[in-house]
C-alpha positions as CSV (number, residue, x, y, z in Angstrom):
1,X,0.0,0.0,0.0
2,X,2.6,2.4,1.1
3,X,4.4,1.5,-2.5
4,X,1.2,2.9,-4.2
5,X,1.0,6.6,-2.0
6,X,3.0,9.7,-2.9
7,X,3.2,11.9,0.1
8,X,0.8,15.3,-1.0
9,X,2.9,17.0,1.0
10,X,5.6,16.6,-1.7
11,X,3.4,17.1,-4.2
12,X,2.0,20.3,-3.2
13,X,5.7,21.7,-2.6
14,X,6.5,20.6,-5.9
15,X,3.3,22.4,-7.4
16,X,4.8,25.5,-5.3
17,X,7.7,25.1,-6.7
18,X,6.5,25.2,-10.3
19,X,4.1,28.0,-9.6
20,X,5.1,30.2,-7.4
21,X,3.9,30.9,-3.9
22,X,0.1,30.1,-4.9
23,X,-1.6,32.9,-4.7
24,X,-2.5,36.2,-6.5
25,X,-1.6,39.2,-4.7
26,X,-5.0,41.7,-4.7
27,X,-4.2,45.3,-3.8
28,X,-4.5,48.8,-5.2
29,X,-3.9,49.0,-9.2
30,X,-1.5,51.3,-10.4
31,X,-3.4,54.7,-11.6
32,X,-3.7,54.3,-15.1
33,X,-1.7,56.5,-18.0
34,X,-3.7,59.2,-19.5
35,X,-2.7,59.3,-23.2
36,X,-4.7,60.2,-25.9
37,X,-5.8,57.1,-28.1
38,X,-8.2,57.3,-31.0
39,X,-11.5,55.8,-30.7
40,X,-10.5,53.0,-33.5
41,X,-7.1,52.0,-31.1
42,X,-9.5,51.9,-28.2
43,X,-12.3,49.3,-29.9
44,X,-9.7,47.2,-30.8
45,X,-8.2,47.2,-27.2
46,X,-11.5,46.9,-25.6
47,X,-11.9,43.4,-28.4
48,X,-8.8,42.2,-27.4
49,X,-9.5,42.6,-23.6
50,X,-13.0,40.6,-24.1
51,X,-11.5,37.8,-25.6
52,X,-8.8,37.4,-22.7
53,X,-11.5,37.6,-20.4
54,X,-13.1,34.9,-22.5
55,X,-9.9,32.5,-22.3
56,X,-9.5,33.1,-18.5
57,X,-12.8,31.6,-17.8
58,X,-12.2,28.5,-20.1
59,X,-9.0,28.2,-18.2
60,X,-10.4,28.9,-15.1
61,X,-12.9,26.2,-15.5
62,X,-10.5,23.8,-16.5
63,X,-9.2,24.1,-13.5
64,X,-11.6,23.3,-11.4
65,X,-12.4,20.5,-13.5
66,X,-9.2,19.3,-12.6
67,X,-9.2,20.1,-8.7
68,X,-12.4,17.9,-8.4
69,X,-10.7,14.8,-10.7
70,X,-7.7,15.3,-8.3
71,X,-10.0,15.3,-4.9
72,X,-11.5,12.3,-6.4
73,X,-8.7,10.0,-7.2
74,X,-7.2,11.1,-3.6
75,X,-10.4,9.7,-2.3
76,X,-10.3,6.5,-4.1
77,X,-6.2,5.8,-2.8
78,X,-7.0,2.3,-3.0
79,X,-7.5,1.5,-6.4
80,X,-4.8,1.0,-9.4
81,X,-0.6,1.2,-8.9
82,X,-0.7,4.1,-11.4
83,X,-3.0,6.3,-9.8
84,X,0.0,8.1,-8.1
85,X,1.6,8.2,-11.4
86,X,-1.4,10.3,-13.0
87,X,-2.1,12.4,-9.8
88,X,1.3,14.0,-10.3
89,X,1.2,14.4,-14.1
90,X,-2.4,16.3,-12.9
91,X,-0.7,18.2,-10.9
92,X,2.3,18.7,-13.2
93,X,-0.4,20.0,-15.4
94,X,-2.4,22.2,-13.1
95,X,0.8,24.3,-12.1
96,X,1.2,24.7,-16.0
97,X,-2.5,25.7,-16.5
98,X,-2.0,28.4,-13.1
99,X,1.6,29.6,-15.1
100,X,-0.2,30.9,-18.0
101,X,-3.2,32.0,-15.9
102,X,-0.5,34.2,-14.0
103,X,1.2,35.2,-17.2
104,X,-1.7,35.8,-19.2
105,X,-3.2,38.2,-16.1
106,X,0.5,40.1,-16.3
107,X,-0.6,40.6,-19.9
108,X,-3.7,42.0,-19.1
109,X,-2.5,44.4,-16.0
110,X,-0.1,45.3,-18.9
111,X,-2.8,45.9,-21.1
112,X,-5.3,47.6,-18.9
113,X,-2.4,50.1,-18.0
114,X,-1.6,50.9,-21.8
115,X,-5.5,51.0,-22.6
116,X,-8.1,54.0,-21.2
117,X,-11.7,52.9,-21.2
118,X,-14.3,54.7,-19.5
119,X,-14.6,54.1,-15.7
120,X,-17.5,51.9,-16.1
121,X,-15.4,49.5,-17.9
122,X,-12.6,49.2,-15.7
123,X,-14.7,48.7,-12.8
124,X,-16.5,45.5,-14.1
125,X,-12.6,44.4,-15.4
126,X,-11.4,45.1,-11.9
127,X,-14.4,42.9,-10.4
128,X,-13.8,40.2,-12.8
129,X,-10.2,39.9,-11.7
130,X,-10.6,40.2,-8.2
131,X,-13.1,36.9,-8.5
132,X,-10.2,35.5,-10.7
133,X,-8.1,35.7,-7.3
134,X,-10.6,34.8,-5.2
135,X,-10.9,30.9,-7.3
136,X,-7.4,30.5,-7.5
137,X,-7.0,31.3,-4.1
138,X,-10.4,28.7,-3.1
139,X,-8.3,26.4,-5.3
140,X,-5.1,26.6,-2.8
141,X,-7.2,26.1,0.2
142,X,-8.6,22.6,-1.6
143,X,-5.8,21.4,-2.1
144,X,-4.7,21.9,1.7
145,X,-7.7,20.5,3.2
146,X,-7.4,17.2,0.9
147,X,-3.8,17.3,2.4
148,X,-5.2,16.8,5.8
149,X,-7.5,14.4,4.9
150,X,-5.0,12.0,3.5
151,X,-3.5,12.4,6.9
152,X,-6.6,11.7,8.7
153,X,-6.8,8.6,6.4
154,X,-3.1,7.9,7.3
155,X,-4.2,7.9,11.4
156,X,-7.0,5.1,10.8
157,X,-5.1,2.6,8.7
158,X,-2.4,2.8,11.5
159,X,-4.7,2.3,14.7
160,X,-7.0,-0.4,12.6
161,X,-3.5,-2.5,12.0
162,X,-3.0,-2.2,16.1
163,X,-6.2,-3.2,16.3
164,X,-5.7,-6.6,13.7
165,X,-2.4,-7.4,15.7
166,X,-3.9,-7.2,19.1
167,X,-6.4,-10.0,17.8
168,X,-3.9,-12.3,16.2
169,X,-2.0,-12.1,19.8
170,X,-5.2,-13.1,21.5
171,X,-5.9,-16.2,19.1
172,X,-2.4,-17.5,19.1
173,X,-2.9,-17.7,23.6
174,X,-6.4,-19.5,23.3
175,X,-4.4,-22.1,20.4
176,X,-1.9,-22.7,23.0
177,X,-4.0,-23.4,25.9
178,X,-5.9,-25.8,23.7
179,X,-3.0,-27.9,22.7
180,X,-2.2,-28.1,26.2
181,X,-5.5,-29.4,27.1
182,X,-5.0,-31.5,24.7
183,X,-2.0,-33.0,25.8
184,X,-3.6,-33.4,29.3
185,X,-6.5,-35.6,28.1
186,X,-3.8,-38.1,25.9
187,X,-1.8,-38.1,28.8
188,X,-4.9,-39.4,31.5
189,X,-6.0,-41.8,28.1
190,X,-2.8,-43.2,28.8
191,X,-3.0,-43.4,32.6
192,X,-6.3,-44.5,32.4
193,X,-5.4,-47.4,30.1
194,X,-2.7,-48.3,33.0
195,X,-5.0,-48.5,35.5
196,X,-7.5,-50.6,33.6
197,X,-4.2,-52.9,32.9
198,X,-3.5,-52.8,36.5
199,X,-7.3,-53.9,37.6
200,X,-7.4,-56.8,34.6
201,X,-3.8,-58.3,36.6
202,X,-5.3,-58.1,39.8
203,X,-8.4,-60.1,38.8
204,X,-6.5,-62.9,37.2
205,X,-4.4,-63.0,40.8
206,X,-7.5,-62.9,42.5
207,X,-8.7,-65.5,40.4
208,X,-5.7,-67.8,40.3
209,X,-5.6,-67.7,44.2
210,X,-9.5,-68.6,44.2
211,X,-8.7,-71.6,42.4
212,X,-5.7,-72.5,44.3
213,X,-7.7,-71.7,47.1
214,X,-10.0,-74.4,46.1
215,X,-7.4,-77.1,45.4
216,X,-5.3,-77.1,48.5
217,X,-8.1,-78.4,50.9
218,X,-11.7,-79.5,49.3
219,X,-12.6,-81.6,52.5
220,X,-11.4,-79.0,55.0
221,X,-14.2,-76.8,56.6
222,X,-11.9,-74.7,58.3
223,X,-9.7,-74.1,54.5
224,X,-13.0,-73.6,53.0
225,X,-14.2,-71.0,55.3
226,X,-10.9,-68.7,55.2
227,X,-11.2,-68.9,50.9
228,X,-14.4,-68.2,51.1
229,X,-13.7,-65.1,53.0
230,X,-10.5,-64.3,51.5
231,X,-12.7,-64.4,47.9
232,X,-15.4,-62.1,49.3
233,X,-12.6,-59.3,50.5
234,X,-11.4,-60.3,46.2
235,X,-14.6,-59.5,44.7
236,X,-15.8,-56.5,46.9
237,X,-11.8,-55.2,46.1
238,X,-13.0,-55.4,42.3
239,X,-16.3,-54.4,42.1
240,X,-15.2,-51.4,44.1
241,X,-12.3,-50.6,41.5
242,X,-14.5,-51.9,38.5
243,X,-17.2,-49.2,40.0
244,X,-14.6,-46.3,40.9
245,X,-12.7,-47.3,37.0
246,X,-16.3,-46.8,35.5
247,X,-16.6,-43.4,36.9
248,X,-13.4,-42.4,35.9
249,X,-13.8,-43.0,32.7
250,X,-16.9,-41.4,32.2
251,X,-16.0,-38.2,33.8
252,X,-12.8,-38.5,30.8
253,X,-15.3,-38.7,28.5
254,X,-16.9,-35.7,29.7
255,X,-13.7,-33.8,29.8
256,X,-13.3,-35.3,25.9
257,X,-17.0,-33.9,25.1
258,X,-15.5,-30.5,26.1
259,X,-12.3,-30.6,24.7
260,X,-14.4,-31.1,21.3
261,X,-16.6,-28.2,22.1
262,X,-13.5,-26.1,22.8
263,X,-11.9,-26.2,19.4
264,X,-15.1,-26.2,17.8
265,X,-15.3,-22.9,19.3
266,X,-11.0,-21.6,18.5
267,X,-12.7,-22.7,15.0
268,X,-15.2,-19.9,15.1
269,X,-12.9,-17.7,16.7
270,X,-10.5,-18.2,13.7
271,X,-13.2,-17.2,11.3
272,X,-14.6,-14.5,13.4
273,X,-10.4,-13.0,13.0
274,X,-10.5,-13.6,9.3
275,X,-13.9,-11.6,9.1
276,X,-12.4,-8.5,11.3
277,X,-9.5,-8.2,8.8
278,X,-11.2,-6.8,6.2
279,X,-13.6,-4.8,8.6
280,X,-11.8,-4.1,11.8
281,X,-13.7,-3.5,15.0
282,X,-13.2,-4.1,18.9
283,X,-12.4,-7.3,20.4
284,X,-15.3,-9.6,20.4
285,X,-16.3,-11.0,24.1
286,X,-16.5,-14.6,23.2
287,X,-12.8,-14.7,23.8
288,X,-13.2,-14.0,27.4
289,X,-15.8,-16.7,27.0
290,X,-14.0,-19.3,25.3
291,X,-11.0,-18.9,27.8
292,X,-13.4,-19.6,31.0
293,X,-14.5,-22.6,29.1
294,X,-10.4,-23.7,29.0
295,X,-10.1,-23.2,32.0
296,X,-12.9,-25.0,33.3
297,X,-11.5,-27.9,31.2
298,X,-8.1,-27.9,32.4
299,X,-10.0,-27.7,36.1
300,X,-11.6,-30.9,35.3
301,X,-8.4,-32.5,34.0
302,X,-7.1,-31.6,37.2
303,X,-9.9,-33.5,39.1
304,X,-9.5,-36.6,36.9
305,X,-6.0,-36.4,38.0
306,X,-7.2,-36.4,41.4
307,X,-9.8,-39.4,41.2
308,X,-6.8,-41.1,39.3
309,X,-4.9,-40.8,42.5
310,X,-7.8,-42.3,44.6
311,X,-7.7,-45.7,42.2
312,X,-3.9,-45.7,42.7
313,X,-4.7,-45.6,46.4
314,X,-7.3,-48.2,45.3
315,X,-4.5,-50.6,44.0
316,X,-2.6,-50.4,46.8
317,X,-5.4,-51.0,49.2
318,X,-5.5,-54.5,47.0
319,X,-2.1,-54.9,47.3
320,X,-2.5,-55.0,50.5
321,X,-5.8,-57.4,50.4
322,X,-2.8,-59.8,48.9
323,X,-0.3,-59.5,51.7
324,X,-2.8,-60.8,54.0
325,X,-4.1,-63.6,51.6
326,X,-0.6,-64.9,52.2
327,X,-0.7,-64.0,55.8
328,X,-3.7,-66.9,55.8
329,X,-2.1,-68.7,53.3
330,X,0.9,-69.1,55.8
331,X,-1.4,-69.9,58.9
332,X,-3.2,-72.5,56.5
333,X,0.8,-74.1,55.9
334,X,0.0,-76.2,59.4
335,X,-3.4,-77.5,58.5
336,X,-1.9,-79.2,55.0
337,X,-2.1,-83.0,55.4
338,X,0.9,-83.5,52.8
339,X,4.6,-81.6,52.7
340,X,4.1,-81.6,49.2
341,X,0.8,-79.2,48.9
342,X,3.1,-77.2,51.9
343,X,5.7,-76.5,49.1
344,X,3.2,-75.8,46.4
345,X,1.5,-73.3,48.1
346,X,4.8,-71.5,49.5
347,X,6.5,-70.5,45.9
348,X,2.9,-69.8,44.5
349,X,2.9,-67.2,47.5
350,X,6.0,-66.2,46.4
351,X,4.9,-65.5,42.9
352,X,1.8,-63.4,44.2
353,X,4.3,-61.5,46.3
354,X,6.4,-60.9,43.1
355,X,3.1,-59.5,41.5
356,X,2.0,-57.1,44.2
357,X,5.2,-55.5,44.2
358,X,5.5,-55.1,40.5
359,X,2.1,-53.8,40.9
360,X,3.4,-51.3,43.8
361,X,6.4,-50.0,41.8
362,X,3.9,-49.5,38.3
363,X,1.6,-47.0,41.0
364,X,4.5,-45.6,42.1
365,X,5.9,-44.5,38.4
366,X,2.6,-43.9,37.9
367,X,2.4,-41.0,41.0
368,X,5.6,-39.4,39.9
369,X,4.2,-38.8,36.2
370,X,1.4,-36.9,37.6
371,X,3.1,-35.1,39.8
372,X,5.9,-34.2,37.4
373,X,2.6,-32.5,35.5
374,X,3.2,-33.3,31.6
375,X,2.6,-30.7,29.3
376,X,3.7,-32.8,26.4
377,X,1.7,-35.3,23.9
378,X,2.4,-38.4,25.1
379,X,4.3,-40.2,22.1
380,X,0.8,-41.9,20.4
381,X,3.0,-45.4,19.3
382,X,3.2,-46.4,23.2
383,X,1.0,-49.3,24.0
384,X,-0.3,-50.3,27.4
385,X,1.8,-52.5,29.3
386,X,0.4,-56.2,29.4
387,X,-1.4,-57.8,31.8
388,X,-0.8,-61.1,31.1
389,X,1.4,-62.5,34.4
390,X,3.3,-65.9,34.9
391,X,1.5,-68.6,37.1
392,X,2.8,-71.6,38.5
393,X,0.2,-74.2,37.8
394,X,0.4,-77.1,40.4
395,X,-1.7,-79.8,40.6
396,X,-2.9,-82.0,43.9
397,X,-1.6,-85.0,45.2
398,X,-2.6,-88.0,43.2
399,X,-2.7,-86.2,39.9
400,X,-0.9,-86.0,37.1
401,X,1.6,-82.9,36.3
402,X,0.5,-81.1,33.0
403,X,2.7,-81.1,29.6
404,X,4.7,-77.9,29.4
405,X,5.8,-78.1,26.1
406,X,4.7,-78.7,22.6
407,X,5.9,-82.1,21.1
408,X,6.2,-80.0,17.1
409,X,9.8,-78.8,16.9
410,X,9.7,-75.2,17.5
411,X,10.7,-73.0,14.3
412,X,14.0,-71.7,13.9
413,X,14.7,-67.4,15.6
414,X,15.2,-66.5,19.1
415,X,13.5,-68.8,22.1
416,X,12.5,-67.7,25.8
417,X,12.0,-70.0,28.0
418,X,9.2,-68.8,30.8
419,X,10.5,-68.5,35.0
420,X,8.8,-67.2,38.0
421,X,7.6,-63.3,37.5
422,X,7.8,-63.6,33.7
423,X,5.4,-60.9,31.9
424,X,5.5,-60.3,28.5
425,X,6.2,-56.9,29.1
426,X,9.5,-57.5,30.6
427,X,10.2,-60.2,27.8
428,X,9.6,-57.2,25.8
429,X,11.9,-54.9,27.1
430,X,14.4,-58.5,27.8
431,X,14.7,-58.4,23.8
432,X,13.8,-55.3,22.3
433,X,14.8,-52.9,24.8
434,X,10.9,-51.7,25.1
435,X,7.8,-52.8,26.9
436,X,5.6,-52.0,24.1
437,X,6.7,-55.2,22.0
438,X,4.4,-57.2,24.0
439,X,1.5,-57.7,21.7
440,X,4.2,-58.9,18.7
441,X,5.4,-61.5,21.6
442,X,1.6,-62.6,22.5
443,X,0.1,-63.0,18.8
444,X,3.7,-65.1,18.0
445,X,2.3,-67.2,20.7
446,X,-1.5,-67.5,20.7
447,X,-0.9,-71.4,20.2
448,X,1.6,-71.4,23.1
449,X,-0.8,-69.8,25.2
450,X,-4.4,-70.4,25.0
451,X,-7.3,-68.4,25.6
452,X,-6.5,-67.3,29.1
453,X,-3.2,-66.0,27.8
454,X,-1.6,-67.5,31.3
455,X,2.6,-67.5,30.9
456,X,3.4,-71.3,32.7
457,X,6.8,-71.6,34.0
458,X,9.2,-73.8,31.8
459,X,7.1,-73.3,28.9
460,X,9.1,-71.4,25.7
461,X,7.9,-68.9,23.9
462,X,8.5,-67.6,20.1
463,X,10.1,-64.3,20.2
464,X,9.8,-62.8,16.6
């Protein structure tokens, strides 16, 4: 745009350069010379003096003409590149026009003082010429006040670009607290996928102590008593974390509802900016709104975080429930009629012990992550971390053991062979250096492994 302007101040100082200071000087007229002229001299002068008078009007008109086309094309600044171009070569030409107007009204005070007319006569020529002085001089004051105008014009454009800046400034601070919304509700997807990981391991355990429960004592009341109340603690301990897990996860999908409604309304927002650009105005108030509805999101982030802390505190409290089904377990070690079942029961305890603990350290990691506070996209390749334990299957006395191993010969790669505490996970992170391999290691093996997906000790596994 600014390519496009020429400053009128320089134009009008070059115009005053080209004409003169602007303006026609009106005062007393030098007392005419008395000569004697003869009356055919005088007719001729008086013709001569009409047709001047003539040609100052046409000129006189032509430059108004051209004072209105150059008010006009001031007016419309914005159009064509040229339009600078021709408002000079206007100008250029209305100092020209105003050079002969001034010469050709030398001419005349230099006729009018060789001629004598009658008084009449000179009168109406000296009125004539005095509104001669009075137009050019009107013209002058045109062209200052389209001067200040232009300047005027200048002012707005400047404080309307202020304005447009301001407004970008505003939408770039609601995009960022978006994203980090954003980033809050993949990070508690994440946590929240943990935890549901978490509760699926300690219902197997609960399970698999249920039905080792079951076969350490069938014919003893006092055995059967203890599991039954050491099941009951188990399934009140889930359905209290299957309840508290439900409500966590619809209060994220609440928080997902207005993460939605949140960028459907930066979208707006963004449209609402591209409209002020080409007619600025204030600052509309839906960005106050739209930032109370951020931070009401990022409020309820922040009380998902909390409820997320409460299932943690959930897990533990399980944990816990596990510590003293091996506390039983080790009372129940006298009441075992064989040595044998004794033994059994001891390194499955052991195994549940491992369990809890990994469990315990996995809430712990998770505590410090939230309380690190993320701001970061968690990266989106990361998979949950598997539930699928290792479990010592034991039978009773006077059964058979099971076959741990396929009789095919296994196909040629890399073998593991399962021990006590196994997960895939760790065989993950064992081989690949990452616990996210685990679903590559469990469809390898879905043969191996069955439908309950239960890791046996001494059985091997297909690591691809």
């Amino acid at each position: 745009m600014r390519s496009r302007r020429i400053p009128h101040a320089f134009v009008l100082s070059t115009l005053l350069a080209l004409s003169g200071c602007g303006y026609v000087h009106i005062g007393r007229l030098p007392r005419p010379v008395t000569t004697v002229i003869g009356d055919d001299k005088l007719m001729k002068d008086n013709s001569d003096l009409r047709l001047e008078k003539k040609i100052l009007q046409q000129e006189l008109a032509l430059t108004r003409a051209q004072g209105d086309a150059l008010r006009m094309a001031i007016e419309n600044r914005a159009a064509d590149g040229d339009t600078s171009t021709r408002l000079v070569e206007r100008l250029n030409e209305t100092s020209r026009e105003l050079a002969a107007l001034r010469a050709s009204y030398v001419k005349l005070q230099d006729e009018r003082n060789q001629a004598v007319a009658s008084a009449a006569e000179a009168r109406a020529l000296k009125d004539r010429l005095g509104a001669t002085e009075e137009k050019l001089a009107a013209s002058l004051l045109t062209y200052t006040q389209l001067q200040e105008e232009i300047t005027r014009l200048r002012s707005d454009v400047d404080r309307t670009r202020a304005e447009n800046v301001a407004l970008g400034e505003q939408v770039k601070t609601v995009t960022a607290q978006s994203e980090q919304a954003q980033a809050a509700l993949a990070q508690l997807n994440t946590e929240l996928l943990a935890q549901k990981d978490a509760r699926f391991r300690a219902e197997q355990d609960a399970e698999t102590l249920r039905t080792e429960l079951k076969s350490v004592a069938p014919n003893a009341s006092a055995l059967a008593q203890q599991r039954t109340g050491a099941a009951a603690e188990a399934r009140s301990l889930i359905s209290e974390h299957a309840a508290e897990t439900a409500a966590l996860k619809q209060q994220l999908d609440t928080l997902r509802a207005k993460v939605e409604a949140l960028a459907a309304e930066r979208a707006e927002l963004k449209q609402q900016l591209a409209g002020t650009e080409s007619a600025p105005r204030g600052p509309s108030p839906e960005l106050a709104n739209v930032e109370a509805k951020l931070a009401n999101a990022l409020r309820s982030a922040s009380l998902l975080r909390d409820e997320n802390e409460q299932l943690k505190a959930v897990s533990v409290q399980l944990a816990a429930a596990k510590s003293d089904l091996e506390g039983k377990f080790t009372q129940l070690r006298g009441a075992a009629p064989a040595a044998a079942q004794v033994q059994t029961l001891r390194d499955q305890l052991r195994d549940a012990q491992n369990q809890a603990s990994a469990l315990s350290e996995e809430n712990a990691r998770l505590k410090s992550r939230l309380a690190g506070a993320p701001t970061s996209t968690p990266p989106t390749t990361a998979r949950a971390p598997s539930g699928v334990s290792a479990t010592l299957i034991t039978t009773v006395p006077g059964s058979q053991r099971t076959a741990m191993a396929r009789s095919s010969a296994p196909e040629p790669g890399r073998f593991h062979v399962v021990t006590g505490g196994d997960t895939l996970s760790k065989i993950s992170t064992q081989y690949y250096g990452t616990p996210g391999r685990w679903g590559d290691i469990l469809a390898a093996n879905r043969d191996v492994l069955g439908e309950s997906n239960n890791l046996v000790v001494g059985r091997t596994l297909r690591i691809p």
